[in-house]
N, C-alpha and C positions, 0 to 999 in steps of 0.2 A: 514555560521555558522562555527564556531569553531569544535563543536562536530560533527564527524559523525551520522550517522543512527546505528543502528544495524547489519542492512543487509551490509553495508556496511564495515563495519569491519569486519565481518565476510568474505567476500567477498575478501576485499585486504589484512587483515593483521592489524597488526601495522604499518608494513611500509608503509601500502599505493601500495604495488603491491600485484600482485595475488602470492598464497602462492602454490608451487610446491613442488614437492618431489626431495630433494637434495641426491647426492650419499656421504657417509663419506668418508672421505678421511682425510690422515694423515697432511695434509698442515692446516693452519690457514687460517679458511673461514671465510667469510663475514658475518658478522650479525647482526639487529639491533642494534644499538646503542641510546637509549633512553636518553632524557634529564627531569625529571621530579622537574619543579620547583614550590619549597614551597614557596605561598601567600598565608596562612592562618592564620596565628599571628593576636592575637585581637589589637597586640599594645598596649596594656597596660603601656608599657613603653615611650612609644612613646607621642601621643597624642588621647585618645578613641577614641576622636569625627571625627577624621581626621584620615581613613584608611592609613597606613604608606604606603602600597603598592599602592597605587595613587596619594602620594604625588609627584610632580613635581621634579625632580632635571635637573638642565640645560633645556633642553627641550622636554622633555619627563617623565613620570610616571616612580618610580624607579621598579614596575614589568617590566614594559617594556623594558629597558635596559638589564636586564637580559634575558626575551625573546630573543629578537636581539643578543645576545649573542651567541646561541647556535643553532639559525634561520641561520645563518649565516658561520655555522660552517660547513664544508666540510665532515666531518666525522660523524656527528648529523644526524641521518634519522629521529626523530619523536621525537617530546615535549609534554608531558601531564602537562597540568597547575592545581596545585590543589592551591584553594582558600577556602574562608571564601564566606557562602552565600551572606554577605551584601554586598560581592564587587565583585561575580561572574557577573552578568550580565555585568558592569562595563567593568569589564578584558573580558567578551566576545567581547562585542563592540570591546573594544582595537583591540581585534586579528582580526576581520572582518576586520576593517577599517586598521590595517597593511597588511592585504593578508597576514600573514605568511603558507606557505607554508606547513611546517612543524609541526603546530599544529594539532594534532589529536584530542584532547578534553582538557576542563576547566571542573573538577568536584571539589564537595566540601569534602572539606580535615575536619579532628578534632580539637578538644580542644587542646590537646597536639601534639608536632609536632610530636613524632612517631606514633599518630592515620593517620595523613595525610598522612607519609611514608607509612601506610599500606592500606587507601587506595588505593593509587597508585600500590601499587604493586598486591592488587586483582583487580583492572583494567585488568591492566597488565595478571594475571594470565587468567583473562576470556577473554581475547584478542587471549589468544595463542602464545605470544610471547615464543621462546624456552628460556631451559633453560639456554643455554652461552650465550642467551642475555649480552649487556652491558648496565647497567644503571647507568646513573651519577646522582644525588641528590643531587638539589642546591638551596642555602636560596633566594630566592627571593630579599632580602632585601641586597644582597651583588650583588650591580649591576653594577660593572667594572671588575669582571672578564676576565680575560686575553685571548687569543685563546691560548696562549700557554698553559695553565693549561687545558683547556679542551683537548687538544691534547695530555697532558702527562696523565691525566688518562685513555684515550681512549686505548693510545699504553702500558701502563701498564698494563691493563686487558688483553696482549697478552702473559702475564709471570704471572700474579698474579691472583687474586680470589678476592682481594679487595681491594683500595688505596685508600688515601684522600690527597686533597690540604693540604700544610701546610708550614710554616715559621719560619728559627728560631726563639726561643725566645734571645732575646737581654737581658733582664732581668732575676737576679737572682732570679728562682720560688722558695717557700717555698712547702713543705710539713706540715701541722700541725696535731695536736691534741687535743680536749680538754682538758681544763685545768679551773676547776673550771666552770664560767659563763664568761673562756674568751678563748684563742686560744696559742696555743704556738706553736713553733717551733719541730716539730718530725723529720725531715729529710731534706738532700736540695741536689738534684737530680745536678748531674753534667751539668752545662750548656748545652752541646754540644750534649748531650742527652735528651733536652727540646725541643718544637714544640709549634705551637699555633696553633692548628689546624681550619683548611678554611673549604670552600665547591667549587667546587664539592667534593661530595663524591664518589666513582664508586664502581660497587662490578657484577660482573658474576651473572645475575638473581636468579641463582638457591643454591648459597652462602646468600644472601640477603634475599631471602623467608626460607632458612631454619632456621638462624641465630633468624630471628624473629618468627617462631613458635616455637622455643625452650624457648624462651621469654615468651611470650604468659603465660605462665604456673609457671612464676615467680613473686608473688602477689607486690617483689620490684621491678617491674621493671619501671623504668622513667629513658632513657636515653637522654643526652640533643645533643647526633648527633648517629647518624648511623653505623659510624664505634666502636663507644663503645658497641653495639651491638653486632657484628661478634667478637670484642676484649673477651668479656664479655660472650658468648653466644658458639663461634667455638675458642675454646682457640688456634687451634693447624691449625687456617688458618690464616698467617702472611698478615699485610696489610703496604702494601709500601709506599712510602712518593715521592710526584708528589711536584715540587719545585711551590709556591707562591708566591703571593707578596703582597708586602703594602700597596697598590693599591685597592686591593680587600676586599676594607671596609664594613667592616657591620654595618649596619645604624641602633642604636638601639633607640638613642631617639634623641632630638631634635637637642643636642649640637653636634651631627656631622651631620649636615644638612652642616655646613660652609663648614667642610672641602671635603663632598661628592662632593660641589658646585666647587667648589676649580679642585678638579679629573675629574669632566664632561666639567670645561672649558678648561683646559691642555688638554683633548681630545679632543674638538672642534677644537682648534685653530692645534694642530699637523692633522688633517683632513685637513683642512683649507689648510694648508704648505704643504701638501701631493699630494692636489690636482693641487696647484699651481708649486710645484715641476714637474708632470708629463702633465701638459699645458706648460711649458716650454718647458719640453723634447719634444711634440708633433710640438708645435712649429717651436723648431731646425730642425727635422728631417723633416717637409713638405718642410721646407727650403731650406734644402739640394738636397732634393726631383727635387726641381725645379729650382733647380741651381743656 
């Protein structure tokens, strides 16, 4: 099973080992490093009847891809998967029959994706995780994710409180205003100071939990990512910018099924050439070997 026991979380932790008394010390220590990824979108945009987070790309579920993701990540100690009830059992199976290693639990996230961020984070909170935990917060639905992006918000939260993936924009953004029952032009932000902001999102546990109880008590609150939170909520905690890429497509309706398909075969095939590159090398060198 995916989920542990109770006892057993209590027992090892979030990370999975027994939870000891550590002395402080002025060095940067070692600490969970959580990846909690969001499948809980009804997809509405998408297609209702067909869960986007089990739809197929290349050859895998596109939850799944993101899982592997961050399974595979060196610096990753523990994934909690929050879903949507109709596709939790689903995504359980998935995680059994992959052995991820790394998964601690699949629980059911909200209506809105910051109810799912929060549940995750009182998990989290009745887990024990400390607070310079690191947590990365990533869309499910954007599942080619780079190692390098997960790696640069990891070593970011060794200088910062909170970061997000992100890319520049290439395009001139607008600022508007209303104008009548239409839109007009109010402002246009210097290129070079424009972002399109990704996910992972990362943020020090204890910046993240507080950002959103500050929230909490704001009848406007709907934000549509996490770091507009800390932005909006801890004005005076700066959040840094982890370099992205184009790569890291979010899959919101149908018409980018092509070009996702497109990004999981240019990965197959450089696996492919990767693997045949160092059967080569192995090759050579038994050759050598034996003279």
């Amino acid at each position: 099973m995916c989920e542990k026991s109770q006892d057993e979380q209590e027992e090892q932790g979030v990370t999975g080992q027994a939870q000891t008394e550590q002395p402080q010390t002025e060095q940067i220590r070692d600490v969970p490093v959580v990846a909690v990824v969001l499948a809980a979108g009804f997809g509405t945009r998408f297609d209702p009847d067909n869960p986007k987070q089990l739809v197929s790309v290349g050859d895998r579920p596109i939850v799944q891809w993101s899982i592997e993701a961050f399974e595979h990540n060196p610096q990753v100690t523990d994934i909690v998967v929050v879903v949507n009830p109709k596709v939790r059992q689903a995504v359980e199976t998935l995680c059994e029959q992959g052995r991820y290693a790394k998964v601690r639990m699949v629980i059911d996230g909200g209506r809105e994706r910051s109810d799912s961020t929060q549940s995750a984070l009182q998990v989290l909170a009745d887990a024990g995780i400390p607070g310079d935990a690191k947590v990365l917060i990533h869309d499910a639905v954007r599942p080619f994710v780079e190692q390098s992006a997960i790696r640069g918000c990891v070593e970011a939260l060794n200088q910062f409180d909170a970061a997000t993936v992100a890319v520049p924009s290439t395009d001139t953004v607008l600022l508007t205003a209303d104008l009548g029952d239409r839109k007009a032009i109010d402002s246009v932000p210097d290129r070079p100071n424009t972002f399109r902001a990704q996910t992972p999102q990362a943020f020090r546990f204890h910046t993240i939990r507080e950002a959103y109880a500050k929230a909490a008590d704001d009848p406007d609150f709907h934000p549509t990512d996490d770091t507009r939170v800390v932005v909006d909520y801890l004005p005076d905690t700066p959040v840094t910018i982890v370099s992205g890429s184009e790569t890291n497509l979010k899959i919101t309706t149908l018409a980018d099924i092509p070009v996702a398909e497109s990004i999981a075969g240019t990965l197959a095939e450089a696996r492919a050439n990767d693997a045949e590159y160092w059967r080569n090398r192995m090759h050579a060198l038994v050759g050598s070997l034996r003279g």
